[in-house]
C-alpha positions as CSV (number, residue, x, y, z in Angstrom):
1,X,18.3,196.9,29.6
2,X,20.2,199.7,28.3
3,X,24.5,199.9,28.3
4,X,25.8,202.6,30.7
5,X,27.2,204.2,27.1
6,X,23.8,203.7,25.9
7,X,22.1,205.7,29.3
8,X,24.8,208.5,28.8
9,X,24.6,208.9,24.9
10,X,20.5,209.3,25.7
11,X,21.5,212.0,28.4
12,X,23.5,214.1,26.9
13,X,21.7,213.9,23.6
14,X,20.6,217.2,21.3
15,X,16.6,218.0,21.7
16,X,16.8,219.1,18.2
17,X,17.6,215.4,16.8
18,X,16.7,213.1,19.7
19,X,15.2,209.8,18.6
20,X,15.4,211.0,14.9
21,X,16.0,208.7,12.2
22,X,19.5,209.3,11.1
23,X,19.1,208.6,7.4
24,X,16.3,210.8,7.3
25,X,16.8,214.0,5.3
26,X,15.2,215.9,8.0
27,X,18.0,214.9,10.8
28,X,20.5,216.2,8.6
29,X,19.1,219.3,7.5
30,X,18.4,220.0,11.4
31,X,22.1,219.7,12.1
32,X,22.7,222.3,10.6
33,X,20.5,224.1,13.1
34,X,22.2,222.6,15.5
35,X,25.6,223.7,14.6
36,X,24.2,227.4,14.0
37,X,22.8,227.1,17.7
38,X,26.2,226.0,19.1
39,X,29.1,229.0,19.3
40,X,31.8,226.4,20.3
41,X,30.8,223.6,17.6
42,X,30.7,226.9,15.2
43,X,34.1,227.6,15.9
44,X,35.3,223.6,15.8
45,X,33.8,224.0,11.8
46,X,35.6,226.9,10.8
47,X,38.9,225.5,12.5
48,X,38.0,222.2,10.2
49,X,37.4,224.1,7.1
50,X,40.4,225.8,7.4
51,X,42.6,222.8,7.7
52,X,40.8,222.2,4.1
53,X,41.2,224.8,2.6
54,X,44.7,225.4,2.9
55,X,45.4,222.1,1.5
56,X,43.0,222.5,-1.7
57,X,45.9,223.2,-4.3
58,X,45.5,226.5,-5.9
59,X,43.6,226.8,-9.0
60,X,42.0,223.3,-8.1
61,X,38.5,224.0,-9.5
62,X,36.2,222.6,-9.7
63,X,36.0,221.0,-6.3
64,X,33.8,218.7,-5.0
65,X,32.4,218.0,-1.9
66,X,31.3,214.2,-0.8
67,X,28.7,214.6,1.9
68,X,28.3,218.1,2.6
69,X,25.0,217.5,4.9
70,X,24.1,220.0,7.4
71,X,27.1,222.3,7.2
72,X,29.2,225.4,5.2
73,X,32.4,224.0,3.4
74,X,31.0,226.3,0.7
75,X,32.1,229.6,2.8
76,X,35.9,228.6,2.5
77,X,36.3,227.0,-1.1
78,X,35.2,229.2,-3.7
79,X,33.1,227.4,-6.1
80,X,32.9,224.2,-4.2
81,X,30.2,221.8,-5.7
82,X,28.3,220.6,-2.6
83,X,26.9,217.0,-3.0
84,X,25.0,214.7,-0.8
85,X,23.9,211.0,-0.7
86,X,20.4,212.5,-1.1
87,X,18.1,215.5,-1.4
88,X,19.2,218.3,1.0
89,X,18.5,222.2,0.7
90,X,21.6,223.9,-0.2
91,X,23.1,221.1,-1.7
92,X,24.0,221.1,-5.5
93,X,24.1,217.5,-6.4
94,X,22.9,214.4,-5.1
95,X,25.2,211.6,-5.7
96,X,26.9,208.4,-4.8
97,X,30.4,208.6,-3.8
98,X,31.0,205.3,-5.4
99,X,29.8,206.5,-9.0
100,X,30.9,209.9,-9.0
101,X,28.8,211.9,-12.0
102,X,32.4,213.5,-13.3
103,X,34.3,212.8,-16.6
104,X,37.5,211.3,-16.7
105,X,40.1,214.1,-15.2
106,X,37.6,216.2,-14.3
107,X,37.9,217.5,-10.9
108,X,40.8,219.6,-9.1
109,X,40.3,217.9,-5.5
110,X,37.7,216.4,-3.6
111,X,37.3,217.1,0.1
112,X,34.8,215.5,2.8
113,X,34.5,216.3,6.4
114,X,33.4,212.8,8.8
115,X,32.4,211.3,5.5
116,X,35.1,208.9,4.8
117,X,33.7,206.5,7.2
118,X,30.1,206.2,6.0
119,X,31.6,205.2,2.4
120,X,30.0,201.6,2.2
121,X,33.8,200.5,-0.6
122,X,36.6,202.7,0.2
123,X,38.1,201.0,-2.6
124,X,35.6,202.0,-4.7
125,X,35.1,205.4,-3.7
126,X,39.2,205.3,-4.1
127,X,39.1,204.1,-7.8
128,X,36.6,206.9,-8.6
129,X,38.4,209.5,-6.9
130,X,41.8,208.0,-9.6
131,X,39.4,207.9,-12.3
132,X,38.2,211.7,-11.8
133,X,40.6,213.7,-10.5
134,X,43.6,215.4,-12.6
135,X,47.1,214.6,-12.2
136,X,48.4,216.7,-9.2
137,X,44.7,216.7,-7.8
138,X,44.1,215.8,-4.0
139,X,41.2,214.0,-1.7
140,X,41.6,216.2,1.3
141,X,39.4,214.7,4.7
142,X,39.0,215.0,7.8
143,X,37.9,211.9,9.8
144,X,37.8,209.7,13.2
145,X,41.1,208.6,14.1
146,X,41.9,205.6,16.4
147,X,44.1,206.1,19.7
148,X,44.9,205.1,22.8
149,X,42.1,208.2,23.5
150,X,39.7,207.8,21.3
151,X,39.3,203.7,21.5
152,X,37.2,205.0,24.6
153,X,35.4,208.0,23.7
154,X,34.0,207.1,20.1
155,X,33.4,203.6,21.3
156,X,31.5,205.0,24.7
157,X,30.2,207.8,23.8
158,X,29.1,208.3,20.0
159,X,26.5,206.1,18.4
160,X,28.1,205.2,15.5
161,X,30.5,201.4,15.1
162,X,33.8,202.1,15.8
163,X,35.8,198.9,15.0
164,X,39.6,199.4,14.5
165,X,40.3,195.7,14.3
166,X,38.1,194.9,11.2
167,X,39.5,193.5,8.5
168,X,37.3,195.0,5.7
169,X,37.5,198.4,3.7
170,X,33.8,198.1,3.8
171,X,30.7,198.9,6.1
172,X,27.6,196.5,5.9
173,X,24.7,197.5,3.5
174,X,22.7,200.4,5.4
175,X,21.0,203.5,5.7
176,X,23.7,206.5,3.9
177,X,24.3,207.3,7.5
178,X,23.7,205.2,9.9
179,X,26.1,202.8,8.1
180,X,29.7,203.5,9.4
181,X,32.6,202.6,10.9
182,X,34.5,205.1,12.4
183,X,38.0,203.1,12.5
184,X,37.7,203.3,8.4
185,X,40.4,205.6,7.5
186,X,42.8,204.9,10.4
187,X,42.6,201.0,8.8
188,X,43.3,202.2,5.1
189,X,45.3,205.0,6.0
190,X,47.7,203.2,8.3
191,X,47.1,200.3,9.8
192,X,46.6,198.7,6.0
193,X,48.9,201.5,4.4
194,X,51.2,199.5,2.4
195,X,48.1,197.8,1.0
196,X,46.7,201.0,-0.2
197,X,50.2,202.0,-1.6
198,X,50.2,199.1,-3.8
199,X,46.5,198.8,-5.0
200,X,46.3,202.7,-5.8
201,X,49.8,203.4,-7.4
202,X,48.1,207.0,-8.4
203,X,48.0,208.3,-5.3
204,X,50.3,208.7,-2.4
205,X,49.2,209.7,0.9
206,X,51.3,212.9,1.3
207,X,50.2,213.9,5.1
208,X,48.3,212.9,8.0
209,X,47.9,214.7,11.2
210,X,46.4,213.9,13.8
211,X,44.4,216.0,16.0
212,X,41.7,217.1,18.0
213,X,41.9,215.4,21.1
214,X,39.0,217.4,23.4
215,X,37.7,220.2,21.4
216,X,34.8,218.1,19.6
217,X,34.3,215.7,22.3
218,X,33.3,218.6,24.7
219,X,31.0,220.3,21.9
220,X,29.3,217.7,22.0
221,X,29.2,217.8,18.3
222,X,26.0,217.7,16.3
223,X,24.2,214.7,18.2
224,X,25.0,215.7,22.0
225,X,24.4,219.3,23.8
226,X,27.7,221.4,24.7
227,X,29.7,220.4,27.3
228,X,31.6,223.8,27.7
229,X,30.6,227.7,27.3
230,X,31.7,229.0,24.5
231,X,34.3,231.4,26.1
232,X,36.7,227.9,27.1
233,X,37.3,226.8,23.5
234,X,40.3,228.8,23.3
235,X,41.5,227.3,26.4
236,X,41.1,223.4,25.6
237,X,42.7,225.0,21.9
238,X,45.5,225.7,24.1
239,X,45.6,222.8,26.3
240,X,45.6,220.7,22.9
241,X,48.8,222.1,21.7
242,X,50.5,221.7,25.3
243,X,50.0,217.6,24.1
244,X,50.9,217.9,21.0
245,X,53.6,216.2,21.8
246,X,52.0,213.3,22.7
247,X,48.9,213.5,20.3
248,X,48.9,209.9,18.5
249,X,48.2,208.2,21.6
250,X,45.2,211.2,22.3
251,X,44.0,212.2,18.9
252,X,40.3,211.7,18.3
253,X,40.7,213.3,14.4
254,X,43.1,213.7,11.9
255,X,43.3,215.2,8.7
256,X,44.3,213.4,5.7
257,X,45.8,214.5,2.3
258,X,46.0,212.0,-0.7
259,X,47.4,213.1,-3.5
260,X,46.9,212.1,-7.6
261,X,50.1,211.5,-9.0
């Protein structure tokens, strides 16, 4: 018998990508229908991409993308060479996170948006990203980020693992995907940060902020329908900075800025 979570995730889910396959090419490529077909998940992605953007040092190219699926990073970084795990329209390169196709020194920043937590090593993605990109470089993200908040939404109502108290930088062998666990960089990026400060001496985590609390949750984001008409995003924008105050214990996001020394 299904969950409750389980009943509500099958709901509220998108008829673009319901009962899809999520490692298939297809599902990813009809995201980006999705987000195109969505006003208020539109406007979520350009916020996002802005945050980027404005923390890709200047003069940074090339940059590279890690995972750029379904959506349009390529609209706000000049230049920016879009990658995925595997074939997608629109993508430039298809490789593996883990064994980046880049010389020694080679890249100005790489940046990734919900992509963090499907990397099956962070460590190893984290030794490739010392190994390629030039002193003064960045990884700039955006990811999941645990809270008192989110504990319950990602874990009720998004399909994906969300398992803050894991002791691993890993995610069990799986599908590009449908591996993940969305807890990943909260656990390297604080709860495990003094472990990352010593085992990556060339970089140095120079900000994370947390954020997002409602704004995605009631877009319903690329898997569910919207929640909310367009015209409100501006008012849960505003309700989000009234608790910004309080937003560790209500983040759902947070962007993250690692820097190469």
């Amino acid at each position: 018998m299904a969950s409750f979570s389980e009943t509500l995730r099958g709901l509220l889910a998108h008829p673009l990508t319901r009962g899809l396959d999520l490692d298939d090419p297809r599902t990813t490529e009809l995201r980006r229908e999705v987000i195109r077909s969505k006003p208020f998940l539109r406007r979520l992605y350009d916020d996002w991409y802005r945050c980027i953007a404005e923390q890709v040092p200047l003069g940074a190219a090339p940059v590279l993308e890690v995972g750029s699926g379904a959506a349009y990073l390529d609209d706000w970084v000049e230049g920016l060479i879009t990658s995925e795990a595997f074939f997608c329209r629109k993508v430039k390169l298809v490789a593996d996170a883990m064994e980046l196709p880049f010389s020694t020194a080679s890249l100005g920043a790489i940046v990734m948006t919900d992509v963090f937590h499907h990397i099956r090593d962070a460590r190893r993605f984290l030794q490739e990203a010392v190994r390629c990109l030039r002193p003064g470089g960045r990884i700039v993200m955006i990811e999941p980020w645990v809270s008192t908040w989110s504990r319950i939404t990602w874990t009720m109502l998004h399909h994906e693992p969300f398992l803050p108290d894991s002791a691993a930088w890993s995610i069990p062998v799986s599908g590009p995907l449908s591996g993940a666990n969305g807890a990943l960089p909260w656990i390297v990026f604080e709860r495990d940060l003094a472990i990352f400060t010593k085992e990556f001496p060339h970089l140095t985590l120079q900000l994370v902020r947390p954020m997002m609390p409602f704004r995605y949750l009631v877009s319903g984001g690329v898997s569910m329908r919207s929640l909310m008409p367009t015209f409100s995003y501006g008012i849960w924008a505003t309700l989000e900075r009234i608790i910004e105050p309080w937003i560790r214990n209500w983040a759902m996001f947070a962007l993250i800025v690692i820097g190469r020394r």
